[in-house]
BAFI-3210 file (N, C-alpha, C; in Angstrom, 3 decimals, decimal comma, padded with zeros to 6 digits):
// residues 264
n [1|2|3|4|5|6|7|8|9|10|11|12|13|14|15|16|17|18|19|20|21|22|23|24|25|26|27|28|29|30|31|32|33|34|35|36|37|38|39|40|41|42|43|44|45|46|47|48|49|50|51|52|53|54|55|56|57|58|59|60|61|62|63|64|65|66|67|68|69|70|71|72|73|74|75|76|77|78|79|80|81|82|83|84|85|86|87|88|89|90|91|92|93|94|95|96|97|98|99|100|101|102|103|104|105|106|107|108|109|110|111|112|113|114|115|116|117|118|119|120|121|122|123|124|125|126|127|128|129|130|131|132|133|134|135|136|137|138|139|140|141|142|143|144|145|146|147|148|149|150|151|152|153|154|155|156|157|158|159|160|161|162|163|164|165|166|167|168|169|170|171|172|173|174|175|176|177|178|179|180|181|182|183|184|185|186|187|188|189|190|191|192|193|194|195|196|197|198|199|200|201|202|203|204|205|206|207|208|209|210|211|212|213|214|215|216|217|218|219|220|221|222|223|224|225|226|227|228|229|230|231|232|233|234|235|236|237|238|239|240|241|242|243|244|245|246|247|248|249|250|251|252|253|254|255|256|257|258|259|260|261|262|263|264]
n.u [-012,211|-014,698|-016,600|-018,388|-019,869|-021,770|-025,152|-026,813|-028,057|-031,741|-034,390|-035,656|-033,357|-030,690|-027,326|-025,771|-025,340|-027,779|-026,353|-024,397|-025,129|-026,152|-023,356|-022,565|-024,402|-023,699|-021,227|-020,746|-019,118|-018,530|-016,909|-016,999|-015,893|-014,295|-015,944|-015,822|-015,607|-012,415|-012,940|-014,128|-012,955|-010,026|-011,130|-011,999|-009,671|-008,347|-009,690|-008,948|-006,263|-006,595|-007,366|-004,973|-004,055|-005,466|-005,290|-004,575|-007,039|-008,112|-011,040|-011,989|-011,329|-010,129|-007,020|-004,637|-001,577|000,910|003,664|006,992|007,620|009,388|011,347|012,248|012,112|010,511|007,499|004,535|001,377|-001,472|-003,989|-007,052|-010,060|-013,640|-014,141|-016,334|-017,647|-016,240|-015,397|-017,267|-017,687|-016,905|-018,623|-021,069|-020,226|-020,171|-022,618|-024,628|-026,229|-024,706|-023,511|-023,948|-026,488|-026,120|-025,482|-027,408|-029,186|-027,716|-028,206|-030,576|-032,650|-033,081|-030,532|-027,982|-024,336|-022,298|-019,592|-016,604|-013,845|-009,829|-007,885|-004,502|-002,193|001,041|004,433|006,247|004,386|002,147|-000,166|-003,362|-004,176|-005,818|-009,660|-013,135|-015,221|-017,149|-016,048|-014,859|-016,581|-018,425|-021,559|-023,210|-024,006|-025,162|-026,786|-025,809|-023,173|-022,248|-019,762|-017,696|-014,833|-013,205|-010,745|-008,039|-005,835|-003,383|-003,963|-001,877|-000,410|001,794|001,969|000,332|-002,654|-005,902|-006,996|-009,002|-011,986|-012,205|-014,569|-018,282|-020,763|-020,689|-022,741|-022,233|-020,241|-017,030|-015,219|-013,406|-014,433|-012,494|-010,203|-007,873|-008,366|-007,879|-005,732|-007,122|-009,557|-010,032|-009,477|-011,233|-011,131|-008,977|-007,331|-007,484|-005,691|-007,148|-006,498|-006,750|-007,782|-007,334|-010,755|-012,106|-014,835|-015,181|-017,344|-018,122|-019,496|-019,533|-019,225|-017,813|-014,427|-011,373|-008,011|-004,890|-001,810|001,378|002,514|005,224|006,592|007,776|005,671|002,510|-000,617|-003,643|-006,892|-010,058|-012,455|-015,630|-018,717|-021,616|-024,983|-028,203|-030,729|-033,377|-031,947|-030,712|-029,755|-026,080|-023,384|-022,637|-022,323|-020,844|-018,303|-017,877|-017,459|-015,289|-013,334|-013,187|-012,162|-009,692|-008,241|-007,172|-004,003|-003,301|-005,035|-003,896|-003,007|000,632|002,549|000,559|-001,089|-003,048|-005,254|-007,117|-010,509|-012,788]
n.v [-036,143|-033,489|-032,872|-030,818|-028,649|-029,181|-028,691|-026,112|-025,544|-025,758|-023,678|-020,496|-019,310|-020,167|-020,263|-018,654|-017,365|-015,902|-014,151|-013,925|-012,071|-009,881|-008,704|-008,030|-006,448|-004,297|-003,747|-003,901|-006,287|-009,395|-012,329|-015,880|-018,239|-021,387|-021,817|-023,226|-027,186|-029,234|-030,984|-029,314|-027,294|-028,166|-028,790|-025,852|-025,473|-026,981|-025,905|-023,612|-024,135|-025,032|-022,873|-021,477|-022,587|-022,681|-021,784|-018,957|-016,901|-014,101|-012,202|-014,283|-015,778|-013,575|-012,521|-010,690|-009,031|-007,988|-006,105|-007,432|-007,124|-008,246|-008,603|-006,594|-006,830|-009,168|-010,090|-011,072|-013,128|-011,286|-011,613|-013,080|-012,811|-013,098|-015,127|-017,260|-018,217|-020,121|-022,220|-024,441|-025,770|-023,570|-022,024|-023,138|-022,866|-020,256|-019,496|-020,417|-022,602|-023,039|-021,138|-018,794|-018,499|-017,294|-015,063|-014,294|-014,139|-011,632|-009,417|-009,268|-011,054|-012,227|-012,028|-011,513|-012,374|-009,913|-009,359|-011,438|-012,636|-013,903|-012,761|-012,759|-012,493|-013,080|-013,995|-011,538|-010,031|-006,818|-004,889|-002,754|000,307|001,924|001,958|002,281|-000,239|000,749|003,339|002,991|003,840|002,099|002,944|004,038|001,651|000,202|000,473|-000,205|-003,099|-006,730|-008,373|-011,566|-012,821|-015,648|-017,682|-018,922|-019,645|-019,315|-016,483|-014,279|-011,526|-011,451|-011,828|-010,128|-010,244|-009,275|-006,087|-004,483|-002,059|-000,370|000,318|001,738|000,337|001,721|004,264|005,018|007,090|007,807|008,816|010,193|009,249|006,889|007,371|006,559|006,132|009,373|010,227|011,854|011,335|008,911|009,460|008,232|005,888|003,329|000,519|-002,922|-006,199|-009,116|-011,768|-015,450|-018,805|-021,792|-022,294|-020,402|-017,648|-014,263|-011,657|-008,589|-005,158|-002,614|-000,624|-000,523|000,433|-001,105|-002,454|-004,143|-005,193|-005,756|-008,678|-010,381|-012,420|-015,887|-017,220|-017,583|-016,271|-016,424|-015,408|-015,602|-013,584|-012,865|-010,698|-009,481|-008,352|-006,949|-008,291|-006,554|-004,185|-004,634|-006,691|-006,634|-007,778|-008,800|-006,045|-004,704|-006,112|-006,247|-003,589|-003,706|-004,967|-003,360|-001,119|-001,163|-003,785|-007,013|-008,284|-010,287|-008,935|-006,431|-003,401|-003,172|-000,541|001,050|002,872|001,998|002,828|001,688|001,868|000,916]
n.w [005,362|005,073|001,739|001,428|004,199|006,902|006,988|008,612|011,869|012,603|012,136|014,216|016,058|015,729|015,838|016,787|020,300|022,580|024,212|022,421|020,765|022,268|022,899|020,141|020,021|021,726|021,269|018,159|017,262|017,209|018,419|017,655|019,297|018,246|016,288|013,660|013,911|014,152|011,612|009,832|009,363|008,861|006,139|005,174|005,384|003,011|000,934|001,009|-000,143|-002,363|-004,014|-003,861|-005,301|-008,122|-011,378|-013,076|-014,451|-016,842|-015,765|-014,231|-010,826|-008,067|-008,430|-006,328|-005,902|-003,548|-002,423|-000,979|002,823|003,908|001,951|-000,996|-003,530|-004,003|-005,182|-003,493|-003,070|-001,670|-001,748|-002,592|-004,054|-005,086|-005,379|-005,225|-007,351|-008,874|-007,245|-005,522|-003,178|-001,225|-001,935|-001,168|001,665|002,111|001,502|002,955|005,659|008,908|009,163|007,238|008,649|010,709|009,953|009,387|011,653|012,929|011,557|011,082|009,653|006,131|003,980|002,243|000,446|-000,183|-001,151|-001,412|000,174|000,287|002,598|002,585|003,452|003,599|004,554|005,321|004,109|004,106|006,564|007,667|007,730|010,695|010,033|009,068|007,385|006,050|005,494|002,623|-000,040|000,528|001,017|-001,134|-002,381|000,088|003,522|005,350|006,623|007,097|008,373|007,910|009,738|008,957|010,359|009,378|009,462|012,356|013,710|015,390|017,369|016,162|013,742|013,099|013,820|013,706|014,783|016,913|017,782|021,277|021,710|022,270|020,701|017,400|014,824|012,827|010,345|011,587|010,200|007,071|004,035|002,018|003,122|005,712|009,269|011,273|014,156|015,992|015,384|016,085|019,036|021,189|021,695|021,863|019,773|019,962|019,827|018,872|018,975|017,171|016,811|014,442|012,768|014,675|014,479|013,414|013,948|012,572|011,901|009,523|010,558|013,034|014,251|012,848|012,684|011,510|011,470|010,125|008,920|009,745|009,851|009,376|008,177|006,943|007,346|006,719|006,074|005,996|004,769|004,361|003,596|004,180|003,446|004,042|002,761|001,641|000,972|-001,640|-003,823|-004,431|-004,972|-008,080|-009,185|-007,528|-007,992|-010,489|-010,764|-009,145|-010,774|-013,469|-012,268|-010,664|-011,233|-011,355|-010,824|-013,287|-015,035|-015,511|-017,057|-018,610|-017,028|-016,174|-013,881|-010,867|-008,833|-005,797|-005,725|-005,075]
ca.u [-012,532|-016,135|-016,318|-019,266|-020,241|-023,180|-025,880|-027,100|-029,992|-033,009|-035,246|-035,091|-032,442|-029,046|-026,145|-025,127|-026,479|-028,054|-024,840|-023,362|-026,022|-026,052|-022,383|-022,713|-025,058|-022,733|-019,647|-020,618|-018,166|-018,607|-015,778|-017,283|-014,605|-014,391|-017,453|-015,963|-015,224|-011,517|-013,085|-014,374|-011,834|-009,493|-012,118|-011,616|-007,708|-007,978|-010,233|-008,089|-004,986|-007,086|-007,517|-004,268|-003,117|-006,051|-004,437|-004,877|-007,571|-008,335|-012,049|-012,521|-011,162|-009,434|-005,887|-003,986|-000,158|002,137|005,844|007,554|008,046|011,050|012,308|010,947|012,475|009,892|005,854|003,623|-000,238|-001,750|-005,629|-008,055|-011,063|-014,567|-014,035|-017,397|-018,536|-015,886|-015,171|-018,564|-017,255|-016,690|-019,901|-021,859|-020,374|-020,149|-024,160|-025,719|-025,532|-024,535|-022,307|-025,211|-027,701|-025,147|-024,977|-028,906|-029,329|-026,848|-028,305|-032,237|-033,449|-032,817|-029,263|-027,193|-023,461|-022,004|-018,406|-015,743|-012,310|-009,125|-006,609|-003,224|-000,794|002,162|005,567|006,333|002,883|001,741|-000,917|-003,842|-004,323|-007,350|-010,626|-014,032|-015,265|-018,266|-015,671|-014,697|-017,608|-019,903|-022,807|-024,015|-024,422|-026,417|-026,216|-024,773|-022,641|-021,789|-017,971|-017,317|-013,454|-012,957|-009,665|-007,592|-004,578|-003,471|-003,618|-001,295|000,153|002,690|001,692|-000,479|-004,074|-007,211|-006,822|-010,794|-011,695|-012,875|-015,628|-019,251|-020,838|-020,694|-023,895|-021,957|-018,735|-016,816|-013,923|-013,789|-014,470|-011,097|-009,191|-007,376|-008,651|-006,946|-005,841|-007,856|-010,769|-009,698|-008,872|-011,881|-010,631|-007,912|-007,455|-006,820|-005,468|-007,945|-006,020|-007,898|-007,377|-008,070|-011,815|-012,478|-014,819|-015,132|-018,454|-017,997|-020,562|-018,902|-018,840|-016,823|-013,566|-010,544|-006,615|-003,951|-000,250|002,439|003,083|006,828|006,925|007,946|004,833|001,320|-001,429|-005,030|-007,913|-010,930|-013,305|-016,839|-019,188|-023,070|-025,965|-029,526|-031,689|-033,992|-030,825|-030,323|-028,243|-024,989|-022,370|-022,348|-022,482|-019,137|-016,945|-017,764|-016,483|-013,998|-012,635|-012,805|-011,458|-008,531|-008,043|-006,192|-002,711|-003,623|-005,552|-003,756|-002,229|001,698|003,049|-000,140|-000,881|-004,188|-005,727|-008,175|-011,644|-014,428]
ca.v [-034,729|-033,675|-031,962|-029,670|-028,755|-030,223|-027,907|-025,901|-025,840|-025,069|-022,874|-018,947|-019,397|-019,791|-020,692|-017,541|-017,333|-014,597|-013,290|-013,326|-011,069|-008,805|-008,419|-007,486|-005,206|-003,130|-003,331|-004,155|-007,350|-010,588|-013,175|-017,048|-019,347|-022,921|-022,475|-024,802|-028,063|-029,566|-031,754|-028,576|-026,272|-028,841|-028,777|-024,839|-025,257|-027,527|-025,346|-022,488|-024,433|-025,137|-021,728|-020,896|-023,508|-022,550|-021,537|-017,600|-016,542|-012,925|-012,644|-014,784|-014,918|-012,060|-012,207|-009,952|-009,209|-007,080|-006,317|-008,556|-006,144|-008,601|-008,674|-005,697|-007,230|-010,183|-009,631|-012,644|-012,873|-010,385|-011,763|-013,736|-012,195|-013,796|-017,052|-018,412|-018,919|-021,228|-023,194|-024,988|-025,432|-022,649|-021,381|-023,844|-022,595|-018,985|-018,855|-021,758|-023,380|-022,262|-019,643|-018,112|-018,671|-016,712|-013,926|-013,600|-013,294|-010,660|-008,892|-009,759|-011,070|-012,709|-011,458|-011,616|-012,137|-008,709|-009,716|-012,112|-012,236|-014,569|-012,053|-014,407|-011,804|-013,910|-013,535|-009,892|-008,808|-005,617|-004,467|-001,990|001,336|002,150|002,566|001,574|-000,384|001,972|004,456|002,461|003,815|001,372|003,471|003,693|000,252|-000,369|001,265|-001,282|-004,582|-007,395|-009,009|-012,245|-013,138|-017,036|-017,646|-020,367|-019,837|-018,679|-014,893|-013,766|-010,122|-011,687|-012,022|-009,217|-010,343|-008,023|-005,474|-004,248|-000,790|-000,990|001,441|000,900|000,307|003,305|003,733|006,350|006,991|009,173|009,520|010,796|008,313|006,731|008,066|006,312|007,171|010,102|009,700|012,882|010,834|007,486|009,800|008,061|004,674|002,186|-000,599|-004,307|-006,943|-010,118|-013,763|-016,283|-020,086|-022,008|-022,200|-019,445|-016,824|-012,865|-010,911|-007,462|-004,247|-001,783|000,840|-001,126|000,761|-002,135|-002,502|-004,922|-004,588|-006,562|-009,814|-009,991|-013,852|-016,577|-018,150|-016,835|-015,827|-016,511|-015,386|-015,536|-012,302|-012,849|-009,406|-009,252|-007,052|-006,888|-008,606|-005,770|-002,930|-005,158|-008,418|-005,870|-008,853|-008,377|-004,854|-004,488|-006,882|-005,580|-001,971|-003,463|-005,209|-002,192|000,301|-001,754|-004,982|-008,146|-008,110|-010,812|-008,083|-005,293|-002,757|-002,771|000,771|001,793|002,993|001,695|003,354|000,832|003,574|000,468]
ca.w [005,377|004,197|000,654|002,190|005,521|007,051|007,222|009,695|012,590|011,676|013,462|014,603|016,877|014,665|016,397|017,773|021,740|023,717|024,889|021,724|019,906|023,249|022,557|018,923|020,076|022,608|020,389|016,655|016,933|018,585|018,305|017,823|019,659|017,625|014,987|013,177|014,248|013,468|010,242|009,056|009,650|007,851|004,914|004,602|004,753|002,102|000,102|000,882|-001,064|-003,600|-004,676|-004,394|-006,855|-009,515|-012,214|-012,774|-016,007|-017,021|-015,854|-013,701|-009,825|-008,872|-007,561|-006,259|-004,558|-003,119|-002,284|000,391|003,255|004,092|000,685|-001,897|-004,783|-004,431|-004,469|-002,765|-003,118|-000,911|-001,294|-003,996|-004,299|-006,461|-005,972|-005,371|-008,881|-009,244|-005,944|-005,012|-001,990|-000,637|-001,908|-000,031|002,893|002,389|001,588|003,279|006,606|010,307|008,821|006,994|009,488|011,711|009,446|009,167|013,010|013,118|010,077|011,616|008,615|004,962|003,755|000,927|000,411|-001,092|-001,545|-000,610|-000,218|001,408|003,070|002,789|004,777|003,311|005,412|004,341|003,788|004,915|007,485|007,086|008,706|011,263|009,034|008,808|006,124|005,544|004,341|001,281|-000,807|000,636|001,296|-002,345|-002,338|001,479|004,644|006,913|006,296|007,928|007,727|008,801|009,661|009,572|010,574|008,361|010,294|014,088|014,050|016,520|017,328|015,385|012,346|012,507|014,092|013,392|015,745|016,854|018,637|022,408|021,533|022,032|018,898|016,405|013,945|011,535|010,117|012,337|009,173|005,986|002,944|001,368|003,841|007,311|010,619|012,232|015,599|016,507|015,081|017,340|020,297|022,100|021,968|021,563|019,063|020,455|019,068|018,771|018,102|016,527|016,009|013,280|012,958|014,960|013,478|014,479|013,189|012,688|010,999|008,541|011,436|013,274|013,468|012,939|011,501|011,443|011,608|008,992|009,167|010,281|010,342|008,336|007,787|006,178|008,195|005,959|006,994|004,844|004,343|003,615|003,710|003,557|003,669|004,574|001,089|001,187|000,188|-002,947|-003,942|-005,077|-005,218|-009,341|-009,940|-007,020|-008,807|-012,236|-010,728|-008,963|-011,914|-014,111|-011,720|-009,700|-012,023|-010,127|-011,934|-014,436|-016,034|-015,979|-018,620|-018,278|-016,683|-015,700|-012,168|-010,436|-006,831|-005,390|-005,332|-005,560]
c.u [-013,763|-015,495|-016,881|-019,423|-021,614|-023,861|-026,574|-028,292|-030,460|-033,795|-034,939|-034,090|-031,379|-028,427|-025,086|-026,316|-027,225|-027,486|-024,105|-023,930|-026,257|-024,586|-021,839|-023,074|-024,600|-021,638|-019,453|-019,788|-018,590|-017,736|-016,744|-016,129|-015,038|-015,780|-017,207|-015,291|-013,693|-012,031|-013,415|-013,712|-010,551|-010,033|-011,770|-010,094|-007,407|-008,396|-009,457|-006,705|-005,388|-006,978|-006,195|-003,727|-004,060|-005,586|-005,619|-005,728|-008,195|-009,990|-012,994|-012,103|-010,608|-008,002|-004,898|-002,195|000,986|003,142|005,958|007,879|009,447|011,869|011,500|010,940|011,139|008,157|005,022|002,219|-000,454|-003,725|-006,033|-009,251|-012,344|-014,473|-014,929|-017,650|-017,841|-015,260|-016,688|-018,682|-017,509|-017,882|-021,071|-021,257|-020,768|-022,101|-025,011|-025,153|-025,456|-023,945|-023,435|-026,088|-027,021|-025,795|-026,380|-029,673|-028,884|-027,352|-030,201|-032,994|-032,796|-031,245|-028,925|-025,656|-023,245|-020,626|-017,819|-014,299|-011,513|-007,971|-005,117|-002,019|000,474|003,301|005,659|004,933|002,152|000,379|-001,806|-004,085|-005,954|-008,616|-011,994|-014,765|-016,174|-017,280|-015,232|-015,789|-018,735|-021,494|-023,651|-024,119|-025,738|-025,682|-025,617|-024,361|-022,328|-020,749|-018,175|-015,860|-013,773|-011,362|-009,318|-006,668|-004,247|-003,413|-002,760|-001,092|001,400|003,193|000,726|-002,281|-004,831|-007,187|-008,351|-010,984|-012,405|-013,986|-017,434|-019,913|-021,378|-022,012|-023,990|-021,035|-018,542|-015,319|-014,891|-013,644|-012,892|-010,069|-009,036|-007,927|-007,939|-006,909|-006,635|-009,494|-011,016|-009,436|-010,011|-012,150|-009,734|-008,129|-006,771|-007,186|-006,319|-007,402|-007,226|-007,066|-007,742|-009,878|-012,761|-013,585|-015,166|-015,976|-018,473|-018,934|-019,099|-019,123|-017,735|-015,285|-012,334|-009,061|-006,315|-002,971|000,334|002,262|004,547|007,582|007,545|007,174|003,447|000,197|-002,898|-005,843|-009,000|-012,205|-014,416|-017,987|-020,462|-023,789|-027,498|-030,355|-032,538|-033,260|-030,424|-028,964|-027,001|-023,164|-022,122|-021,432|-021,232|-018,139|-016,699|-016,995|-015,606|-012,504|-011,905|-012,115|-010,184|-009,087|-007,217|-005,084|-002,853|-003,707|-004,993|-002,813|-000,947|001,491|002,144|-000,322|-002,600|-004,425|-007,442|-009,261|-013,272|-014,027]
c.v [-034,477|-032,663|-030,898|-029,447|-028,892|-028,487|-027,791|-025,882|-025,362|-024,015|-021,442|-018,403|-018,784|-020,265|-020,005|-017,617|-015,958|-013,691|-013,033|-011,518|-009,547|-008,247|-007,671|-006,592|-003,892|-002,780|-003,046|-005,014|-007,897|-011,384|-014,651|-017,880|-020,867|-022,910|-023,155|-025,828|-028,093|-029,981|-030,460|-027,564|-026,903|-028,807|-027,298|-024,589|-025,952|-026,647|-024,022|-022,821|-024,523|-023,940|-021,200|-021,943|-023,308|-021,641|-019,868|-017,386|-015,226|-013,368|-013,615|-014,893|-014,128|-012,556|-011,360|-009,729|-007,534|-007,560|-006,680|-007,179|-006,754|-008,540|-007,552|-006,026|-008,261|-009,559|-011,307|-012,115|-012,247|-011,002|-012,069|-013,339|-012,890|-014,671|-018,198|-019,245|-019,850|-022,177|-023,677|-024,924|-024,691|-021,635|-021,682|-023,292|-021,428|-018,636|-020,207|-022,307|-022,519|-020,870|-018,286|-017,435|-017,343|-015,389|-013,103|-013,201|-011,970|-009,661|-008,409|-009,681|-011,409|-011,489|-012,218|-011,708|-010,705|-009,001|-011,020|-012,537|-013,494|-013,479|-012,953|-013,735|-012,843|-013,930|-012,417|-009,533|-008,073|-005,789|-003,273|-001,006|001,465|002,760|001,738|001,352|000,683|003,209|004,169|002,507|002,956|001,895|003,852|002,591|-000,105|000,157|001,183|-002,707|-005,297|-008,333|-010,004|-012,902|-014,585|-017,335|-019,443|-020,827|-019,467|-017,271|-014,801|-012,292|-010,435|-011,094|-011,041|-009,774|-008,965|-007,541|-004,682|-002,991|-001,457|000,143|000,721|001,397|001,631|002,914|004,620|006,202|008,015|009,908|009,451|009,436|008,507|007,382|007,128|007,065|007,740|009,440|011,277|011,776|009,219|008,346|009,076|006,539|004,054|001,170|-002,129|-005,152|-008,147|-011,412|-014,456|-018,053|-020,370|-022,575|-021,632|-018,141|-015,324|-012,017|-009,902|-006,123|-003,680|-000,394|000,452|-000,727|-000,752|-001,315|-003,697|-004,448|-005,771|-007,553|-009,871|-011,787|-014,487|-017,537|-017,105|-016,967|-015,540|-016,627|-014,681|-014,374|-012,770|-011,551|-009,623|-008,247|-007,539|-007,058|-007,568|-004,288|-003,549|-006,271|-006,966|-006,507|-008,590|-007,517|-004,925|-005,330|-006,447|-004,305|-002,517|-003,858|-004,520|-000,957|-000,357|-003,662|-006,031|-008,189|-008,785|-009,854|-006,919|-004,786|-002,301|-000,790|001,598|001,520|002,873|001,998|002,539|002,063|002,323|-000,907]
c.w [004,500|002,574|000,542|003,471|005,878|006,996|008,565|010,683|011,993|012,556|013,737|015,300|016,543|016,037|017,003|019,490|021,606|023,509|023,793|020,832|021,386|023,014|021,631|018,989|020,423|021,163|018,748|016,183|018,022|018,086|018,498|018,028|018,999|017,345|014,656|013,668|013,321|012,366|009,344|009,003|008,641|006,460|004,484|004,475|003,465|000,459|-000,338|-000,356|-002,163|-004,433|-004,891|-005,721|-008,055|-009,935|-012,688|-014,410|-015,796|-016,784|-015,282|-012,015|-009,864|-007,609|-007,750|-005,509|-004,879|-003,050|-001,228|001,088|003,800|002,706|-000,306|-003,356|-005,059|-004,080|-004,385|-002,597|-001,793|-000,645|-002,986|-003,872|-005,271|-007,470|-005,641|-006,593|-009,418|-008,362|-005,335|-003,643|-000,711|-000,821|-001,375|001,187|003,275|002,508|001,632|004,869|008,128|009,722|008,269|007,841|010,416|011,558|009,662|010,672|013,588|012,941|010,712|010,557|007,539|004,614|002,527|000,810|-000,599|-001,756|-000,751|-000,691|000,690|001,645|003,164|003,387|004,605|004,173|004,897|004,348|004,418|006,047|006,880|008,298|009,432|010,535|009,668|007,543|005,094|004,552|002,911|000,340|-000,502|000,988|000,143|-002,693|-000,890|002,762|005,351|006,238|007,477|007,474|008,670|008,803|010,155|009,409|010,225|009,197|011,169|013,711|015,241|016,004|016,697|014,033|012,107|012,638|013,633|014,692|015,712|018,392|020,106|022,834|022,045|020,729|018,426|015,166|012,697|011,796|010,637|011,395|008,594|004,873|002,065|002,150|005,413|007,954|011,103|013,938|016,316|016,408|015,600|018,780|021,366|022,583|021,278|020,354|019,957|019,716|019,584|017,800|018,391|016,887|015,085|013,355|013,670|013,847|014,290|013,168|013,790|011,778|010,602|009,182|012,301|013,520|013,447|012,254|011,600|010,937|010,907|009,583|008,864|010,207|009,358|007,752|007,634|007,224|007,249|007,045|005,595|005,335|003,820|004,265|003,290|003,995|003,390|002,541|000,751|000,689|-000,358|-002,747|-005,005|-005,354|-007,011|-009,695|-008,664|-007,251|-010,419|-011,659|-010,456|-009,918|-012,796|-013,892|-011,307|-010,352|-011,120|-011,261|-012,935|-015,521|-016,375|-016,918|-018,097|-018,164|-016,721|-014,535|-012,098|-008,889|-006,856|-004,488|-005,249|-004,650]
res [x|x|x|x|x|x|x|x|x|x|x|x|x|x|x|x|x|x|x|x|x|x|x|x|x|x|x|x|x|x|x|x|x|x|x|x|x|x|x|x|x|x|x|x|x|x|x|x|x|x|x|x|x|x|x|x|x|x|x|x|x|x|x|x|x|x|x|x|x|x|x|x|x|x|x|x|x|x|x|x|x|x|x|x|x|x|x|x|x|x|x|x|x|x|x|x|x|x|x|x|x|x|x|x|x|x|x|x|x|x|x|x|x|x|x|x|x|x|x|x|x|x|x|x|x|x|x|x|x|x|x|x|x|x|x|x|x|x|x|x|x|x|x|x|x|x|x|x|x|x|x|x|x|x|x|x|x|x|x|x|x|x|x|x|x|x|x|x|x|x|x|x|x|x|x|x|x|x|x|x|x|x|x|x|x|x|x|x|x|x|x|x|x|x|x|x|x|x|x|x|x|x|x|x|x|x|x|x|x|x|x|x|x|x|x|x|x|x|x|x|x|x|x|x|x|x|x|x|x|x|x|x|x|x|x|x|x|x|x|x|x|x|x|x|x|x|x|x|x|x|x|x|x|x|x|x|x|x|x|x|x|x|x|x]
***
């Protein structure tokens, strides 16, 4: 199993087609079937375990968890958060390579990672309501993002796949910031559910509307989150982990029998 992934073509191209970037274009999501090869797909499952077994320090990644929706007594990691700076790894892949290259065709032009996250949807672990990312304060940071879902483990409607609107692509938020989409404000399309395999990946903008529904299963459903933005609206990867630190702390850090609302 490699310890990096090879690097990617070279040239103006990238490794998305035609058809996929015509796709993107209509919808604001294109789905890549088997980006990564099995060896490298194995390579991010391994990387994925890794992280969960590093041992938790105030300050440095960020993990987080919820309550079992099968059991409420028990809470199971929900997502690790700003864990480049200490997985090499995973930072060679996230900002270097086909995956990159991907991102910067998408993007049309030099890019930046902004955040990055692993969603780990444990057995029990919840689902998120219809939004787009844009409404999460991201617009004082840069106008438009780009998310890429690489899928660790099978998504099914099971387990709660990323469910993706059948809109054509939106170029404004049609909700209100920090707030779920109404269904007055979805009345003009559907959400469908989009399974993955492993090494599958699915590139989506921050208009985008999306959800996902619980995982009901008995097995975990990871799917790794990486988010960028256009290099000329600023490298802001820093300055949104410092807020999010300070505003919505990963439990490590936080101050018994105080209450925290995730605003950053």
């Amino acid at each position: 199993m490699p310890d990096s992934l090879p690097p990617g073509r070279t040239g103006a191209a990238g490794p998305l087609s035609a058809e996929d970037l015509a796709a993107y274009g209509r919808t604001g999501w294109v789905a890549a079937r088997g980006f990564f090869d099995a060896a490298e797909t194995a390579a991010i499952t391994r990387w994925t375990d890794e992280l969960s077994a590093m041992p938790e320090e105030p300050g440095k990644h960020m993990v987080y968890y919820e309550p079992s929706l099968l059991d409420p007594n028990q809470r199971v990691v929900q997502r690790i958060e700003n864990f480049c700076p200490y997985h090499p790894q995973f930072d060679g892949l996230v900002r270097g390579g086909r995956l990159f290259q991907a991102v910067e065709q998408l993007l049309e032009g030099p890019s930046c990672l902004y955040k990055e996250k692993i969603n780990f949807k444990m057995a029990g672990g919840a689902g998120f309501e219809p939004h787009q990312d844009q409404q999460a304060g991201w617009s004082r940071y840069a106008p438009i993002f780009l998310t890429v879902m690489v899928s660790v483990d099978r998504a099914t409607v099971e387990n709660g796949c990323l469910e993706m609107a059948d809109t054509p692509r939106l170029t404004g938020m049609i909700g209100e910031e920090w707030k779920p989409l109404t269904d007055a404000q979805m009345a003009g399309f559907t959400l469908d559910p989009v399974t993955t395999e492993p090494g599958d990946v699915l590139f989506f903008d921050s208009y985008a509307p999306h959800a996902s529904k619980p995982n009901l299963t008995d097995k975990a459903r990871r799917i790794l989150y990486l988010t960028y933005n256009r290099l000329a609206d600023g490298d802001h990867r820093e300055r949104y982990f410092a807020e999010k630190r300070a505003n919505f702390p990963p439990d490590i850090e936080r101050e018994p029998g105080k209450a925290y609302k995730f605003r950053v």
